[in-house]
ZAKOLNU-483270 format. One line per field, with one value per atom (N, C-alpha, C, O): residue in three letters; x, y, z; residue number from 1; atom name. Coordinates in nm, 3 decimals, m for minus. Atoms other than C-alpha are relative to their C-alpha. Example, Ala and Ser with C-alpha at 12.3 -4.5 7.8 and 13.67 -1.06 7.14 Angstrom:
type c(ALA ALA ALA ALA SER SER SER SER) $
X c(0.089 1.230 0.090 0.194 m0.082 1.367 m0.077 m0.026) $
Y c(m0.119 m0.450 0.120 0.118 m0.119 m0.106 0.109 0.220) $
Z c(0.000 0.780 0.000 0.066 m0.006 0.714 0.073 0.090) $
seq c(1 1 1 1 2 2 2 2) $
atom c(N CA C O N CA C O) $
# end
This chain:
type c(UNK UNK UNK UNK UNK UNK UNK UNK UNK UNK UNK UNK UNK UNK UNK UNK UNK UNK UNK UNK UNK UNK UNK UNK UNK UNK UNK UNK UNK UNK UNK UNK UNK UNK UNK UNK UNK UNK UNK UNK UNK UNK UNK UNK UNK UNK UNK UNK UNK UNK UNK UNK UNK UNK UNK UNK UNK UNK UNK UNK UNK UNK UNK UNK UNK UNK UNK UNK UNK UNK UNK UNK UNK UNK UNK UNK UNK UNK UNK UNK UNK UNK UNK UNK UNK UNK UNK UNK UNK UNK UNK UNK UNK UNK UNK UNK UNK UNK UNK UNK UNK UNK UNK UNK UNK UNK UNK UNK UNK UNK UNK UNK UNK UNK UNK UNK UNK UNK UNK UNK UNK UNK UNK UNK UNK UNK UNK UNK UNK UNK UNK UNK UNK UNK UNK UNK UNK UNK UNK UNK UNK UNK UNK UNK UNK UNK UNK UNK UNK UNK UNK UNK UNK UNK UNK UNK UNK UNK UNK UNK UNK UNK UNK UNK UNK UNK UNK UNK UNK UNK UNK UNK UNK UNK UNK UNK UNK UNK UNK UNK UNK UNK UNK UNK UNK UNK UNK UNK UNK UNK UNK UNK UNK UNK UNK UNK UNK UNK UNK UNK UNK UNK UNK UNK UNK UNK UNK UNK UNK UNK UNK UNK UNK UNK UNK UNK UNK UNK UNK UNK UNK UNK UNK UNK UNK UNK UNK UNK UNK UNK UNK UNK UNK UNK UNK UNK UNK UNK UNK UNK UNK UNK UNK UNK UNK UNK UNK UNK UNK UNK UNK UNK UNK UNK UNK UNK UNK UNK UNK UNK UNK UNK UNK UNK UNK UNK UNK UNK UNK UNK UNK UNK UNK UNK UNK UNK UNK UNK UNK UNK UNK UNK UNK UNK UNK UNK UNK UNK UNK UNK UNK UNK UNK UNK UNK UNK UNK UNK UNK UNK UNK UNK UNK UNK UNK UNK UNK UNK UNK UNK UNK UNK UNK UNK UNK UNK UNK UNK UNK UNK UNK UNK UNK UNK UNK UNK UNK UNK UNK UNK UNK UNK UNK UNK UNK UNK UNK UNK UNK UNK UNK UNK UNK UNK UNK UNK UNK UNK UNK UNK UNK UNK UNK UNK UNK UNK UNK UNK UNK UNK UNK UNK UNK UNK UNK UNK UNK UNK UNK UNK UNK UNK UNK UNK UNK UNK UNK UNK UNK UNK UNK UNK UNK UNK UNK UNK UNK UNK UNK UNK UNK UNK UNK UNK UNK UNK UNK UNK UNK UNK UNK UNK UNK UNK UNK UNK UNK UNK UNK UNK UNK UNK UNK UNK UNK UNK UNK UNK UNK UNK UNK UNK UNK UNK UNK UNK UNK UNK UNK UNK UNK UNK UNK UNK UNK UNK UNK UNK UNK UNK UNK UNK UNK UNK UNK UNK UNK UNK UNK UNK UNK UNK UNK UNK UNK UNK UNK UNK UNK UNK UNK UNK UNK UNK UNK UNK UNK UNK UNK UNK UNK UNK UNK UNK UNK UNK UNK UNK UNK UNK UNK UNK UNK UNK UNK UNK UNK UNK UNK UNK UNK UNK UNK UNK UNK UNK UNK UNK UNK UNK UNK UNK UNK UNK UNK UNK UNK UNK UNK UNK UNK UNK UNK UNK UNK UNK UNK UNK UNK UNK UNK UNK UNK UNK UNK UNK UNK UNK UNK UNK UNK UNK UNK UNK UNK UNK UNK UNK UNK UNK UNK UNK UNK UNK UNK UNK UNK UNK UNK UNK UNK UNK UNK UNK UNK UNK UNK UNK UNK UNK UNK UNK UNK UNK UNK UNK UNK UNK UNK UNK UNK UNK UNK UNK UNK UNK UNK UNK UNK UNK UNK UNK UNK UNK UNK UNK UNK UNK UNK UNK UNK UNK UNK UNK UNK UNK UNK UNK UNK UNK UNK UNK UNK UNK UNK UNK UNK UNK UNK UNK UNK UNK UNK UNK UNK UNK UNK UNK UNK UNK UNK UNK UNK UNK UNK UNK UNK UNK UNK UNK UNK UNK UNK UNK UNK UNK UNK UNK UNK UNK UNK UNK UNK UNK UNK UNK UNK UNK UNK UNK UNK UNK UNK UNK UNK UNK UNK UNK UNK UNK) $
X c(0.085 0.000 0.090 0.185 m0.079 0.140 m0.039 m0.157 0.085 0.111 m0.007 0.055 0.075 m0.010 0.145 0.238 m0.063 0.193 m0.058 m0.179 0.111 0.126 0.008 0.069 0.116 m0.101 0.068 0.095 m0.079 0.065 m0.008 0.076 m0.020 m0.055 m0.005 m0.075 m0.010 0.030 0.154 0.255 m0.126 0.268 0.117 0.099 m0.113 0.613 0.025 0.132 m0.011 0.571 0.146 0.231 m0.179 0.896 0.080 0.147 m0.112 1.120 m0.033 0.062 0.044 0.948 0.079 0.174 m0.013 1.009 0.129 0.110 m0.129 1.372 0.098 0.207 m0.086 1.500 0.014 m0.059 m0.078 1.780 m0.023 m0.009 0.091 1.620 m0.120 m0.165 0.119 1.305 0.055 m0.024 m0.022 1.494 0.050 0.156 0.000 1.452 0.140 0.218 m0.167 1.804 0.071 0.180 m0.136 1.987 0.025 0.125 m0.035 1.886 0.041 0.099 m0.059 1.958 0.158 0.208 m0.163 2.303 0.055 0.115 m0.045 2.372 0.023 0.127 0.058 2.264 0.101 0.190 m0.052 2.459 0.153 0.236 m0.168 2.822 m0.005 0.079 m0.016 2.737 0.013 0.117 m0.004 2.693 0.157 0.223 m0.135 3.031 0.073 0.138 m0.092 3.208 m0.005 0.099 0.038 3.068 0.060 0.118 m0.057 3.171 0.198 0.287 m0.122 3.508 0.105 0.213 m0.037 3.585 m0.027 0.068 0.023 3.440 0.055 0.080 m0.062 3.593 0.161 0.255 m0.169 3.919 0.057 0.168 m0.032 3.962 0.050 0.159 m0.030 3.941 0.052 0.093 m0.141 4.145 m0.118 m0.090 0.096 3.838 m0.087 m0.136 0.056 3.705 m0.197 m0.238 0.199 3.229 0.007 m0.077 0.031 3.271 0.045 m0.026 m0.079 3.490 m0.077 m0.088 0.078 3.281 m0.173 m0.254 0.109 2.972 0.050 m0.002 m0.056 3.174 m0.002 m0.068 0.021 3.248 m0.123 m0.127 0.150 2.872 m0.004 m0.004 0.056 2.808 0.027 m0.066 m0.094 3.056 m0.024 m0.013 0.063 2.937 m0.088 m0.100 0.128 2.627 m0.034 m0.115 0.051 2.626 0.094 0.068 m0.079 2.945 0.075 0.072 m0.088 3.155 m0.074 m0.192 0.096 2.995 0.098 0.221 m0.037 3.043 0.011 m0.079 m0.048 3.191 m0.149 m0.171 0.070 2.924 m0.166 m0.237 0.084 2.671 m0.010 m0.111 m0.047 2.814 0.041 0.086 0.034 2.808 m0.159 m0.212 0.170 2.421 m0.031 m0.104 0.044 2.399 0.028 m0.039 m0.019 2.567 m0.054 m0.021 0.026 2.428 0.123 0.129 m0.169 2.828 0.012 m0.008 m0.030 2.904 0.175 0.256 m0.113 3.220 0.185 0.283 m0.126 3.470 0.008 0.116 m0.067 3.416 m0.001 0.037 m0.043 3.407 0.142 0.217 m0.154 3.718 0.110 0.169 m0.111 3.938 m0.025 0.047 0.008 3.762 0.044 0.100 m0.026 3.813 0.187 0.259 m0.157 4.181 0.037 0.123 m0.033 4.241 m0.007 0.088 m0.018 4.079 0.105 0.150 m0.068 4.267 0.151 0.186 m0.129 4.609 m0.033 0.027 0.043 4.446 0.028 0.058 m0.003 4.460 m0.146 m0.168 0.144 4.085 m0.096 m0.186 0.084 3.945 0.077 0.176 m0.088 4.069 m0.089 m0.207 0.120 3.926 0.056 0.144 m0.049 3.977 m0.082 m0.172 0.065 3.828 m0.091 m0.055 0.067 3.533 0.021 0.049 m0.043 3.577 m0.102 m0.073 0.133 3.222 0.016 m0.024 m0.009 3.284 0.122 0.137 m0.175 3.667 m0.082 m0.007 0.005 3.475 m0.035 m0.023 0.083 3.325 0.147 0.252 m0.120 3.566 m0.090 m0.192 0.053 3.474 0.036 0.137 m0.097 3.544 m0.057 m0.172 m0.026 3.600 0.065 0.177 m0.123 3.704 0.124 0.128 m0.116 4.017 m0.002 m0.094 0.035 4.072 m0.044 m0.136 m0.007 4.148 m0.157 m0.234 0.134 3.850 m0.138 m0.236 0.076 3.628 m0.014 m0.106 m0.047 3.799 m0.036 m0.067 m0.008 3.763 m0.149 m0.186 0.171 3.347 0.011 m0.009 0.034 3.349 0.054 0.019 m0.088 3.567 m0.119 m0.132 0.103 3.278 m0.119 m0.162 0.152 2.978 m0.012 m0.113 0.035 3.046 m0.065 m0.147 0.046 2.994 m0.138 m0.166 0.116 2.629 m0.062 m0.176 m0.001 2.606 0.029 m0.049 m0.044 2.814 m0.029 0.005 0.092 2.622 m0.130 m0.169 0.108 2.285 0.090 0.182 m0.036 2.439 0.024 m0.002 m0.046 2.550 m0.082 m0.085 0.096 2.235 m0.102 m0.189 0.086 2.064 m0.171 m0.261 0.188 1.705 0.024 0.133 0.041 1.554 0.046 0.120 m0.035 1.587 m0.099 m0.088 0.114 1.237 0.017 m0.006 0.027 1.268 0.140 0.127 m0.098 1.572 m0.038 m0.013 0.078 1.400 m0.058 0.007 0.140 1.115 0.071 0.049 m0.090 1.359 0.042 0.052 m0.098 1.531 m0.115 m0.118 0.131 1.197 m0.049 m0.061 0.038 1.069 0.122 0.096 m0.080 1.402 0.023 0.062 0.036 1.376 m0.098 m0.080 0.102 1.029 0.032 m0.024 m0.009 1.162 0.119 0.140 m0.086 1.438 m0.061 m0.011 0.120 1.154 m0.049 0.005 0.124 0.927 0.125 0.096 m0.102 1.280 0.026 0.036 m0.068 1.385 m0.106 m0.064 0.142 1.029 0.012 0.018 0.025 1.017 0.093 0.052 m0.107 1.358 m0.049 m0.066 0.046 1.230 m0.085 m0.097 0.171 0.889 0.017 m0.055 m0.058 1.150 0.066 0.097 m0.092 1.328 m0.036 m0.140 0.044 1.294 m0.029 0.041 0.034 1.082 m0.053 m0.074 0.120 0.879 m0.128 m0.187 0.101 0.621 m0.085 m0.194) $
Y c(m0.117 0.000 0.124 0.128 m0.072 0.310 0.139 0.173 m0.099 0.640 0.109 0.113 m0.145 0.940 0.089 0.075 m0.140 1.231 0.097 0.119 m0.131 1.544 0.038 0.000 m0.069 1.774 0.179 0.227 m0.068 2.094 0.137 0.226 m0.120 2.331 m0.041 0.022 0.091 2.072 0.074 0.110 m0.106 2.250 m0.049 m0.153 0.054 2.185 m0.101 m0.162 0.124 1.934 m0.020 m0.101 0.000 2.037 m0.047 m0.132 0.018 2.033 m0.172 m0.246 0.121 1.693 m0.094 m0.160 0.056 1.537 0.053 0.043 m0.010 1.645 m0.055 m0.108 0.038 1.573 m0.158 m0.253 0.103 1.353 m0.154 m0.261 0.154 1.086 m0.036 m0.129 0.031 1.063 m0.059 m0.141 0.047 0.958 m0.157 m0.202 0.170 0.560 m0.005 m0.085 0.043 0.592 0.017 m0.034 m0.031 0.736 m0.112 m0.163 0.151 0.453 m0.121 m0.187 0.055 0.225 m0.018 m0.116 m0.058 0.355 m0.057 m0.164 0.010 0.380 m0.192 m0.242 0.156 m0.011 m0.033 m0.085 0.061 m0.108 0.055 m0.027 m0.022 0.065 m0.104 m0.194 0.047 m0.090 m0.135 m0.182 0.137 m0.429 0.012 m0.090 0.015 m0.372 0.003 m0.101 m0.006 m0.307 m0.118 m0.157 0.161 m0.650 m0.082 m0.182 0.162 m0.844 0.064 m0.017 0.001 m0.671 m0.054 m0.111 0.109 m0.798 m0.145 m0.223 0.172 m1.145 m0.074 m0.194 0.120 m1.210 0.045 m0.006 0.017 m1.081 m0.166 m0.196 0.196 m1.499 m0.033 m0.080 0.073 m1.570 0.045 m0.007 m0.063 m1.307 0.092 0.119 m0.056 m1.149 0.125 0.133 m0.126 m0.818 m0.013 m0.116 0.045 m0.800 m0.002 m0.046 m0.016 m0.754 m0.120 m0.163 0.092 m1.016 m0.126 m0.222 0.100 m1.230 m0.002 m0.069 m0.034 m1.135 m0.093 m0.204 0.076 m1.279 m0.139 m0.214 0.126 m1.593 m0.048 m0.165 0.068 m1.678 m0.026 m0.147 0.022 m1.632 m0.121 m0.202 0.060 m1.855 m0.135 m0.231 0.093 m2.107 m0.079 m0.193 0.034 m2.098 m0.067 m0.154 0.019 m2.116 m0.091 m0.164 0.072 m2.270 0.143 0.265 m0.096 m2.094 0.100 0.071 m0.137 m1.769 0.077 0.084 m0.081 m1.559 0.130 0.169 m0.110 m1.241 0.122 0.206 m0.065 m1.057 m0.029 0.053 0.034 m1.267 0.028 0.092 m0.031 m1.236 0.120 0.159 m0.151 m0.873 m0.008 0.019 0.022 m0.932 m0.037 0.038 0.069 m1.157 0.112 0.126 m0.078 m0.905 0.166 0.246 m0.143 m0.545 0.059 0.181 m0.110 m0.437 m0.022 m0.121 m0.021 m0.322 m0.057 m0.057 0.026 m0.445 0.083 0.058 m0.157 m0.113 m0.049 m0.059 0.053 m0.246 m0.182 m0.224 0.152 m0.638 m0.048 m0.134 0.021 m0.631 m0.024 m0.120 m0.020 m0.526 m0.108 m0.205 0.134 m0.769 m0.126 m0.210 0.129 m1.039 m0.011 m0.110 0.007 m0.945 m0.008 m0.096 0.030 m0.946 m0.117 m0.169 0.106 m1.243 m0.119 m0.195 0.073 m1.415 0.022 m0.078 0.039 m1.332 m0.068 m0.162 0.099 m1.443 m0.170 m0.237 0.141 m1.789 m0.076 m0.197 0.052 m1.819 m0.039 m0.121 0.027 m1.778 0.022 0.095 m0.009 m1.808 0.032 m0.003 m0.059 m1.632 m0.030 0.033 0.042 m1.787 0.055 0.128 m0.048 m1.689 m0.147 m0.264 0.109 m1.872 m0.150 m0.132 0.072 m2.187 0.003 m0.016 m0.008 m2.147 0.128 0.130 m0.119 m1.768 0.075 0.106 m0.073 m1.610 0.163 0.260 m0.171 m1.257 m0.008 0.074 0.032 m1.400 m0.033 m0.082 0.034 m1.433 m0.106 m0.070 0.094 m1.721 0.037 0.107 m0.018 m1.697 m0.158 m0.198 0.120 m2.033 0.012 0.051 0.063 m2.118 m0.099 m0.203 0.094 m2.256 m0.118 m0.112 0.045 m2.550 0.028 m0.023 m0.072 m2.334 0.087 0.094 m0.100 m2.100 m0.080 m0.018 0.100 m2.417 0.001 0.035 0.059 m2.530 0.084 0.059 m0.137 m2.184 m0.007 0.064 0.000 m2.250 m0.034 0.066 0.111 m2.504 0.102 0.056 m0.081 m2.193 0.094 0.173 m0.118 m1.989 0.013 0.101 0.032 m2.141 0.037 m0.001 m0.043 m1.976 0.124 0.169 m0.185 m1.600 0.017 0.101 m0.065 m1.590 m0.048 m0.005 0.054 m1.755 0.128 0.175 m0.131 m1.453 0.114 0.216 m0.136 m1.216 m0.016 0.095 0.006 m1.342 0.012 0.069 m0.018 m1.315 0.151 0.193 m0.142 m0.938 0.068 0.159 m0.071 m0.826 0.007 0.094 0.061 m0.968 m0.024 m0.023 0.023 m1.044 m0.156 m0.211 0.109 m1.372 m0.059 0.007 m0.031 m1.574 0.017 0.023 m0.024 m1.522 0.175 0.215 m0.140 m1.157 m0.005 0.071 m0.054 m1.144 m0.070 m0.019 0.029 m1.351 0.112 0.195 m0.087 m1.101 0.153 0.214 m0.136 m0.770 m0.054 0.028 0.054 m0.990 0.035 0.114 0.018 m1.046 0.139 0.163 m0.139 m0.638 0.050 0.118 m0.048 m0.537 m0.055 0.020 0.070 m0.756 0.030 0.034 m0.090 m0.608 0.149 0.202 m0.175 m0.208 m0.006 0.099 0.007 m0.328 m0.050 m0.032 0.041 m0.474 0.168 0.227 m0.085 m0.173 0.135 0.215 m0.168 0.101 m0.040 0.044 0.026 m0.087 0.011 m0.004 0.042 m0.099 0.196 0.247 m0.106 0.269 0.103 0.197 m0.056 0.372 m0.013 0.082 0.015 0.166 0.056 0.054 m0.040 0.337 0.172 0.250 m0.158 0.700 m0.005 0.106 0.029 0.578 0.094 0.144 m0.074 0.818 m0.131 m0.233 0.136 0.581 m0.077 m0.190 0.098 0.428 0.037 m0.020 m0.076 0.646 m0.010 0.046) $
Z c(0.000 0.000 0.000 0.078 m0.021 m0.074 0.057 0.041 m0.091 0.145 m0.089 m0.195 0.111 m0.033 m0.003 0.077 m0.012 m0.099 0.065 0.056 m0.075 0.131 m0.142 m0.242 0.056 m0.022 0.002 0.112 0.030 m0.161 0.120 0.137 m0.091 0.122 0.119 0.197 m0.103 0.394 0.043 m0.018 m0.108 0.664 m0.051 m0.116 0.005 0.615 m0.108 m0.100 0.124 0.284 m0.028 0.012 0.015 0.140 0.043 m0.015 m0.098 0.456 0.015 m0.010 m0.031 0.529 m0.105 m0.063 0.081 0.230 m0.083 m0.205 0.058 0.119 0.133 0.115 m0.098 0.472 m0.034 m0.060 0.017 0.441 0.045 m0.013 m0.041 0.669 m0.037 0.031 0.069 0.470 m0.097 m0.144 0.120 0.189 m0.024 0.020 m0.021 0.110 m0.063 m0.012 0.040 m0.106 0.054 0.029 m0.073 0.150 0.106 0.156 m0.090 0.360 m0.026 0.060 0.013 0.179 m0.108 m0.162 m0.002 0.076 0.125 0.137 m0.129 0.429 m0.027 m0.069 m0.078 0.501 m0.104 m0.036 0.094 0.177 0.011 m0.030 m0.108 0.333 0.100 0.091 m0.087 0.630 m0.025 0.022 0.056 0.497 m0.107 m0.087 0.038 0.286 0.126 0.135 m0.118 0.606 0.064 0.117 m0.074 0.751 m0.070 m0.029 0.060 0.464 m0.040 m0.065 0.001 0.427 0.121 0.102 m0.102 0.785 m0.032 m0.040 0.042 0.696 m0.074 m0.068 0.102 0.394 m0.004 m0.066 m0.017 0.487 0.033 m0.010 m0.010 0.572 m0.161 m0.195 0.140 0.192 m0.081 m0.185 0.068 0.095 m0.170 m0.287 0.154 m0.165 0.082 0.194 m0.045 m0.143 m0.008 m0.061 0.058 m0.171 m0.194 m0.273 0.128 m0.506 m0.072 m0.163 0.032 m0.584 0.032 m0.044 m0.073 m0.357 m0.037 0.028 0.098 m0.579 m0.102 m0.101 0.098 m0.871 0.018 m0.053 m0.010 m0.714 0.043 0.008 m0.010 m0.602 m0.113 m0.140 0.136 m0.959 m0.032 m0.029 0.063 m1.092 0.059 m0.018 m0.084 m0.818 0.020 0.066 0.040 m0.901 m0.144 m0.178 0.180 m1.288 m0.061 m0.156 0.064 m1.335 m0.130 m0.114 0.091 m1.651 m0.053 m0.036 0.037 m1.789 m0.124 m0.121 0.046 m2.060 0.042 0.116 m0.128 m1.919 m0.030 0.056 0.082 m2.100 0.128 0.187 m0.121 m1.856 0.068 0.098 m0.144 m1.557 0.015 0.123 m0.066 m1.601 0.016 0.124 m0.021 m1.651 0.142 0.207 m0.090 m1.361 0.151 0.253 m0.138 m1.114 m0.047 0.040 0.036 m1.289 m0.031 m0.012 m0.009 m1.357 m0.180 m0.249 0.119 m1.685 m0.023 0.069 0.001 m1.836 0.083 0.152 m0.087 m1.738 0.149 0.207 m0.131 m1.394 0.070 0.179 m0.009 m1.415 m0.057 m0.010 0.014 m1.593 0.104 0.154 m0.192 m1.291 0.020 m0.003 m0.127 m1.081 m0.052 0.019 0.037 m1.277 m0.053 m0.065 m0.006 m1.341 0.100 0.096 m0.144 m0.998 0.057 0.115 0.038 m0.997 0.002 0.087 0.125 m1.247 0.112 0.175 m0.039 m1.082 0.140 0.192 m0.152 m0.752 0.007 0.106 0.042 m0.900 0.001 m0.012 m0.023 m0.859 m0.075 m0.056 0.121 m1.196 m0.130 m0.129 0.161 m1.604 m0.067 m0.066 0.141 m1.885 m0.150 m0.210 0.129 m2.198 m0.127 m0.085 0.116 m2.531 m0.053 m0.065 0.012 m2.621 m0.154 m0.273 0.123 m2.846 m0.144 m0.263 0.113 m3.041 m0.028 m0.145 0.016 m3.055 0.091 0.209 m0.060 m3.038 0.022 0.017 m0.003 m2.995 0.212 0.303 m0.136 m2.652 0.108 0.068 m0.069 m2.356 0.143 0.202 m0.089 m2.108 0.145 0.147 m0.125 m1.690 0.048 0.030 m0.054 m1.537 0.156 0.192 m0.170 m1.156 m0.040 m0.106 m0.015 m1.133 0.090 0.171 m0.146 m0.886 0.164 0.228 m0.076 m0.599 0.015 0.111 m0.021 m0.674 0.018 0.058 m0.006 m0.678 0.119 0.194 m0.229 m0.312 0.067 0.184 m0.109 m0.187 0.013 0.106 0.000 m0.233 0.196 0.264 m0.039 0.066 0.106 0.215 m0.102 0.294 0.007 0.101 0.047 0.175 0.111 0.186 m0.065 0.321 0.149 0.210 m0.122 0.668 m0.007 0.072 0.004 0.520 0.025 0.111 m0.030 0.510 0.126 0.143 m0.131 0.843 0.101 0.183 m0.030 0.944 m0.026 0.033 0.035 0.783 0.054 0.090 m0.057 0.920 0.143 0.083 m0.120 1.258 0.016 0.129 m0.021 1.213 0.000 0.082 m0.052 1.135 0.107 0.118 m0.127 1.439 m0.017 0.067 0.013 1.216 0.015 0.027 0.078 1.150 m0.114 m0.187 0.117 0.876 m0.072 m0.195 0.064 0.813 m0.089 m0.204 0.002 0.824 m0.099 m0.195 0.129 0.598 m0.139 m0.248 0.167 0.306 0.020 m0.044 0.047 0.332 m0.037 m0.142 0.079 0.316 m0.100 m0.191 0.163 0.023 m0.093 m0.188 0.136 m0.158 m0.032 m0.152 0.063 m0.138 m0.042 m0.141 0.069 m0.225 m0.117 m0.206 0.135 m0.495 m0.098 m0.220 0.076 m0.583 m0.028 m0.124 m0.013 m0.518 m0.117 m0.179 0.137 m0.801 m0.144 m0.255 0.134 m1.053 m0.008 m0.102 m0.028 m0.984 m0.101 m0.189 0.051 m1.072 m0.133 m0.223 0.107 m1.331 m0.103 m0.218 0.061 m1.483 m0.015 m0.127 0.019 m1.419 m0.104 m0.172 0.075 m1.583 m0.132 m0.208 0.143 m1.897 m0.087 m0.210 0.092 m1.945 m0.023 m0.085 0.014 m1.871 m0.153 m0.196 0.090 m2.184 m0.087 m0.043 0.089 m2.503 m0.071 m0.076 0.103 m2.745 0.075 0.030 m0.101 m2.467 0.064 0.156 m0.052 m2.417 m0.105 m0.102) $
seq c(1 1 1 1 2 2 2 2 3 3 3 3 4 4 4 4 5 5 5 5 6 6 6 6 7 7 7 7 8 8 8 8 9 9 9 9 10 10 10 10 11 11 11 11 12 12 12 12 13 13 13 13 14 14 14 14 15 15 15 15 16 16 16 16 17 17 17 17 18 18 18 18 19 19 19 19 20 20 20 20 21 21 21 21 22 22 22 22 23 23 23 23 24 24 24 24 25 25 25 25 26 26 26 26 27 27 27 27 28 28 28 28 29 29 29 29 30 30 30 30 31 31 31 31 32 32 32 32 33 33 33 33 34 34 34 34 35 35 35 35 36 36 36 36 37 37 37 37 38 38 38 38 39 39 39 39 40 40 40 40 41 41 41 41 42 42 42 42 43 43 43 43 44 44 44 44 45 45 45 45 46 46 46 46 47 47 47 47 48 48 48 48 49 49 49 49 50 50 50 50 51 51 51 51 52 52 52 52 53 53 53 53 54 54 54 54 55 55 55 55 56 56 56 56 57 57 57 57 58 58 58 58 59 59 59 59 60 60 60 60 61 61 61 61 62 62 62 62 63 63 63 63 64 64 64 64 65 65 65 65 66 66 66 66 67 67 67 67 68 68 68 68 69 69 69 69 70 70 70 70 71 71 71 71 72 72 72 72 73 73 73 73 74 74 74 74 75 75 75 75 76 76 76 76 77 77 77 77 78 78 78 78 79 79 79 79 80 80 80 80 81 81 81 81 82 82 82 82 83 83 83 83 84 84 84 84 85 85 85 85 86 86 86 86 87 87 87 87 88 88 88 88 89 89 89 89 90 90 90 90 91 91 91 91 92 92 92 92 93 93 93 93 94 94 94 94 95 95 95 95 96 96 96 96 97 97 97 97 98 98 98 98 99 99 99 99 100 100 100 100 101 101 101 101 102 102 102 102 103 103 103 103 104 104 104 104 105 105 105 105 106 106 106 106 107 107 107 107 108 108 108 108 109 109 109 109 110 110 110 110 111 111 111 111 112 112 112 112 113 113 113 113 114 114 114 114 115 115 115 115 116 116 116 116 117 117 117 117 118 118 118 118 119 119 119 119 120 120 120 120 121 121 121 121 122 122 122 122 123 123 123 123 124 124 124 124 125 125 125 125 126 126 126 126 127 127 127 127 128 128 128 128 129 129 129 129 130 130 130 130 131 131 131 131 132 132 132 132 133 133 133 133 134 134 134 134 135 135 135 135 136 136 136 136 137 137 137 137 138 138 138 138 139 139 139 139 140 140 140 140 141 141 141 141 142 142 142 142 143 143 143 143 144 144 144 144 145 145 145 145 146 146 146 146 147 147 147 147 148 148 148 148 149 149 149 149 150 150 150 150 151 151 151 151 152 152 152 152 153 153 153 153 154 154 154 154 155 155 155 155 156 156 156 156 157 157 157 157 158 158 158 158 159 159 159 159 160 160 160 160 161 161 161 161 162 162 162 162 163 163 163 163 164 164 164 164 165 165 165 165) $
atom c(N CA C O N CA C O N CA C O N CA C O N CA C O N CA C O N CA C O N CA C O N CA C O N CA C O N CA C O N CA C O N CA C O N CA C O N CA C O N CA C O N CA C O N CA C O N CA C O N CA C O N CA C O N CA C O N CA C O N CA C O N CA C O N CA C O N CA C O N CA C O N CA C O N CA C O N CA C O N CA C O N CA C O N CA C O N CA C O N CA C O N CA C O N CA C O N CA C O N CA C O N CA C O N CA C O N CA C O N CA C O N CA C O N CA C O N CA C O N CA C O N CA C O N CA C O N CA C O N CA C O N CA C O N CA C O N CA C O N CA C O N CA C O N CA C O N CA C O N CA C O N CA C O N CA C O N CA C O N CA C O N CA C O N CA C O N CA C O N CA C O N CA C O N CA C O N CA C O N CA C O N CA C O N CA C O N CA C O N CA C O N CA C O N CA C O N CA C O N CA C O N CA C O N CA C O N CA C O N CA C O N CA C O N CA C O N CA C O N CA C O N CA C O N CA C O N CA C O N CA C O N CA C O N CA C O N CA C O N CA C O N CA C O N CA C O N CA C O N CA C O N CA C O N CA C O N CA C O N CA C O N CA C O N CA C O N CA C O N CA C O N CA C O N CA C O N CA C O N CA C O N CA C O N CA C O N CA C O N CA C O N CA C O N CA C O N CA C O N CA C O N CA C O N CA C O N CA C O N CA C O N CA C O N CA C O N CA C O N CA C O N CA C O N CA C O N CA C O N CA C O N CA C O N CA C O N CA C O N CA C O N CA C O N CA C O N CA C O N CA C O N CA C O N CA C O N CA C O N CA C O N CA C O N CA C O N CA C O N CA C O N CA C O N CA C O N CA C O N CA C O N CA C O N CA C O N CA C O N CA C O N CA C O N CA C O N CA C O N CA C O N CA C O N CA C O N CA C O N CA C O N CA C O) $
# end
């Protein structure tokens, strides 16, 4: 349900509604530092920064990816999956080869190591449900509307598009 907008000769509208703590992006900005700071302690163990540790879920999950994907899969445009995956790559964690059905396509693969390192893994979100001190009920259910409040923007950006109106 959503709450109305005040009403243009409603006291204070403005001030209300520009203040910094009214604002749902700033909160979750905030919450999304704070949660980097959690997993940069956490995954200091495996030696991978969140971003990096984004990458490998992927890779975990899906197995080999075209890099092209696995920018899809995480929202990162190439300019900044590159890095990560060069970093990566000298890490000894993952190889990017050029695809064999298509030399224009570049493949990312786990290495052994980046495989093994799964099985070191499986404590992090253990450690992350513990930091925030919810449920795990209550953290599916923030997963699932933040999941809807990213349908709903992305839906809205598309219909801002020139040529979609």
């Amino acid at each position: 349900m959503t709450a109305p907008l005040p009403s243009v000769g409603q006291e204070n509208a403005t001030e209300n509604w520009l203040r910094l703590d009214r604002q749902i992006c700033f909160s979750l900005h905030a919450a999304s530092r704070a949660f980097n700071g959690v997993y940069r302690v956490i995954l200091k163990d495996l030696g991978l920064t969140y971003p990096q540790y984004l990458v490998m879920l992927v890779l975990w999950e899906e197995g080999p990816l075209p890099v092209k994907s696995l920018g899809e899969h995480l929202r990162l445009d190439s300019g900044t999956l590159s890095p990560l995956l060069k970093r990566l790559e000298a890490a000894g964690l993952v190889r990017r080869e050029r695809s064999a059905r298509d030399e224009r396509s570049v493949e990312v693969r786990l290495t052994e190591e980046g495989a093994a390192m799964r099985d070191r893994a499986l404590e992090v979100p253990r450690r992350i449900v513990g930091a925030t001190g919810f449920e795990l009920g209550e953290i599916g259910a923030l997963r699932d509307r933040l999941d809807q409040l990213t349908a709903a923007l992305d839906t809205a950006v598309t219909e801002e598009m020139p040529g979609n109106r």
